[in-house]
Every structure is written in C-alpha cells, then in structure tokens.
N, C-alpha and C positions, 0 to 999 in steps of 0.2 A: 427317575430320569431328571435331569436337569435342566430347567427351564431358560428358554430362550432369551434378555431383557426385550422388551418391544421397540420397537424402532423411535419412538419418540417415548420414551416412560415421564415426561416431566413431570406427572401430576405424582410419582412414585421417587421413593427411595431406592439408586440404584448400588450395589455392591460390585468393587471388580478386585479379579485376584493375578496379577501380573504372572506371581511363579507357579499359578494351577493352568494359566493358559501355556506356559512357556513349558510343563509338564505335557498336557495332555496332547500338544500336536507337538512334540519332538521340536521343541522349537521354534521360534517364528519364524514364517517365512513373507517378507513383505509387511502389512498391514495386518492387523485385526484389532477391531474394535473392544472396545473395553465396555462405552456407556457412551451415552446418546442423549439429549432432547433438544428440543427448538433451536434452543440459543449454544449450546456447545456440545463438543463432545470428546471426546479422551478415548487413546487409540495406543497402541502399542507398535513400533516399529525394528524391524530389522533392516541393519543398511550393510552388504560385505565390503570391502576393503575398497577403498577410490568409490564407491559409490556416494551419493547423499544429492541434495540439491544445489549442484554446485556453481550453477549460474547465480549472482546476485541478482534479489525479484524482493518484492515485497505484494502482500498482501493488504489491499485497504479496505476490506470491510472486519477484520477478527486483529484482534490480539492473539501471540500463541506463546506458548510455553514448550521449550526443549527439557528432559528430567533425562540423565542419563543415567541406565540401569551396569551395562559392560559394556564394554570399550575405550573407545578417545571420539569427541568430536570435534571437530575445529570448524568454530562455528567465523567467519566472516563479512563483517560490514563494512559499513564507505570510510570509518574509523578505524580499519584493521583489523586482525585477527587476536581469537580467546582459542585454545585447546580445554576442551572442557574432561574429567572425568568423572570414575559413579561417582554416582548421588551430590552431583554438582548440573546447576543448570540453568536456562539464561529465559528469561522474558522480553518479547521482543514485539513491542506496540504496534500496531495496527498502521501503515503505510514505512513503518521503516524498513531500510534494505538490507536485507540479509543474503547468505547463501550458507551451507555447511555440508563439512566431507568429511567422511571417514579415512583419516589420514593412518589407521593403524594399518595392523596387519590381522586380526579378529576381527568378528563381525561385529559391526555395535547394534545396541538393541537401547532405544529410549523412547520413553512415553511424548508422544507429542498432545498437548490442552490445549484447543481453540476454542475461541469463542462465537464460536457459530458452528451451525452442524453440517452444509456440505463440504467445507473443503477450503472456501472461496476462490475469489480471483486471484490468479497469481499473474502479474505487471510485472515484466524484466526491465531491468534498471537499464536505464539511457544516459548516457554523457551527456550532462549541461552545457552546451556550447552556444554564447549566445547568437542569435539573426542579426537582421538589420529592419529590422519590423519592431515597432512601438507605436505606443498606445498610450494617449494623453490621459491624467486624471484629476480633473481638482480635487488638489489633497485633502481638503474638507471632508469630500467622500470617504473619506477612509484613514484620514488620522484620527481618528474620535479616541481608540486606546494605542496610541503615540505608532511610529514605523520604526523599524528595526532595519539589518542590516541588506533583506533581502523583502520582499514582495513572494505571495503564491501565484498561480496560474493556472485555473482549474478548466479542462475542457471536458465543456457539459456538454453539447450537442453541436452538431452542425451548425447551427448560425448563434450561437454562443458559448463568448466564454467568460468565466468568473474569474475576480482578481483580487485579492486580498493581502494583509499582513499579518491575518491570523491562520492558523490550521482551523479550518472549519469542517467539523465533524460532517454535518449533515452535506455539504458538498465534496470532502472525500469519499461517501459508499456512492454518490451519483455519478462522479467524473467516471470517466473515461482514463484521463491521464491526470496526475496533479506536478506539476514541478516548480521548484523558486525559483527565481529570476530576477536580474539586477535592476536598479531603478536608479533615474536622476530626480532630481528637484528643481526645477527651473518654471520659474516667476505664475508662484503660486499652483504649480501641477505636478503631479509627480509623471514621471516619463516613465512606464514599465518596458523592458528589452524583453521582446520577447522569446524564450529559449527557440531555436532552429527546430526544434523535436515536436515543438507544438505549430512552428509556424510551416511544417509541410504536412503535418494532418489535416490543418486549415487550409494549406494550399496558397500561401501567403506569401507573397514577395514585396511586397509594401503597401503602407497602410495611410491614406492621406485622411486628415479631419474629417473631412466629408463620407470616408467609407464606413462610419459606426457610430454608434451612440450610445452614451455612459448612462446607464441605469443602477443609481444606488438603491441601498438598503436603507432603512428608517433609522436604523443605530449607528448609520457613517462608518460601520467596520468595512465592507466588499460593495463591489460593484459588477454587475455584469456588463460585456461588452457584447453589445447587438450588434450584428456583421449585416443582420440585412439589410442595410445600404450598399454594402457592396455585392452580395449576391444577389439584389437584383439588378444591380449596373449592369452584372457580366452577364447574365442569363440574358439581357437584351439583347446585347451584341449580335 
C-alpha cells in the first residue's frame, strides 16, 4: 500500500508523481497536494474553462510559481497580460499583483510552488487614488539609501503606520495593507500623499502637525507614524 507523505515531512526527502496522481483519481479535480513542509509546498491544480483566479490580489507573505502542465493560462498583472502554455511558467514575488484565467476551452491543470505551507493571505488589489491627508517627514529620516520615484505606506496597526522608500520585507508579512504613494519635497521634508485606501482604513480626513509623531529607524531607511495624538484627541471629545 502506498504511504501517505506526512503533513509536514521537512526533516524528510519528499517524492511526487504528477501523472500517477493524474492517473490514479481520473484526473484532478480542484487541488491536491503534492508535498508539504513548514516553509512550502507544491500542489497540483485543475482550473475548467473561465475559471482561475481572476480578480487581481497578491499575496505578501510567499513567493509562487505557476508550471503549466495542459492547457492555456493567461496569467495578468498591473503590466498586462502573458498567455502561458505547457511546460512554460512564470514566478511571481511575493506582494506582487497578479490574477490568472483559463482563457481556453480545456481544462488547464498546473502545478502551483509556494513558499509557505498554508496558502497565505490573499490582498485584492486596490486603485491608488491619492487623499488629501499627508504626512510630514524630515527626509534625513529616510533618505539614508537615496528616494525614488514613489514612497511605501505600510498599515501596521491601528494607531500606526510605516513609511518608507524601500520594500521592507519584515513590514510586508506584518502590514495589513502596503501601498506606494506620491511624495513632495519641500524645505527639508518630504511630504508623503497619503493613498485614499489607507486613509479611510485610518478613518482620516486630515492630518495637522500636531496629530502624530515621526518615529525613525537607526538606519534613517522608514519611519513610523504614531497617530496617538490624534486618537486621543477624538476619544475626548
């Protein structure tokens, strides 16, 4: 009889056989797994015709890999559309946005590899439209490795949030939401615009000096902005 892999085998060498699973159940239907541990795992998928995931979302805690076995996929991001087929297939980093459909008329069947083993969060992609809410910064804070053309904007919790010009690994698996956002430069501070999408998770319709305070990092990469000045203003009220 043929042995089960264990549900986390990491400390083991696992073996998987794509066309003995695609054999032994008449095909795939949906998911099944391949292999398994801690950090990833490798799954085999069938998608029928118009199905797949076709809202644009990204994922911020895995990296993943699409491998297609049959079919067509057409995989699309914020850059446009690839049709992919067999044994053609795309890597797609960890908070980038993606969506993909089975645009044929077959079922498609492709291995999906992530790098983590439940699944993770899946984050539907939001239009960046900017508020009218900013956020002062002395750029000192945070030009240490130079600013580029846009600013991050990490919401970590309720009475803060993180602000950067780099992707910081360790504040995208914590956020909540992470989006860029335009910035000015005016006399010695950078002005971050805050995107609309974060500034009504915050509940934010303007933000005057007095309502937060800039907490840098030692490296002058990010800074977080502490709100509770302004949430305890209003809680008075």
């Amino acid at each position: 009889m043929e042995k089960e892999a264990p549900e986390h085998a990491g400390d083991a060498v696992q073996v998987f056989d794509v066309a003995d699973a695609l054999t032994r159940r008449d095909g795939i239907r949906g998911r099944v797994d391949m292999a398994k541990s801690s950090n990833c795992y490798i799954a085999v998928f069938q998608t029928p015709p118009r199905g797949g995931e076709t809202h644009v979302h990204q994922h911020p805690d895995s990296d993943q890999i699409l491998f297609v076995l049959q079919g067509e996929c057409t995989v699309e991001g914020l850059d446009g559309k690839r049709t992919l087929g067999p044994e053609q297939g795309v890597l797609i980093p960890a908070g980038v946005h993606y969506g993909f459909t089975n645009t044929a008329e077959e079922d498609l069947i492709f291995l999906s590899m992530r790098t983590e083993s439940t699944g993770g969060r899946r984050v539907a992609y939001v239009p960046n439209v900017a508020s009218d809410v900013e956020v002062k910064i002395p750029e000192e804070m945070i030009s240490a490795k130079g600013l580029g053309s846009h600013v991050y904007v990490y919401a970590m919790d309720r009475n803060t949030m993180g602000i950067s010009p780099l992707l910081m690994d360790e504040w995208n698996r914590a956020s909540l939401l992470r989006m860029n956002c335009q910035y000015e430069r005016r006399n010695g501070y950078v002005t971050a615009i805050i995107p609309e999408r974060i500034a009504q998770w915050y509940r934010l319709n303007d933000l005057n000096d007095s309502d937060y305070t800039v907490v840098p990092d030692a490296d002058n990469t990010r800074v977080r902005i502490d709100l509770s000045p302004l949430l305890k203003r209003e809680s008075s009220r």
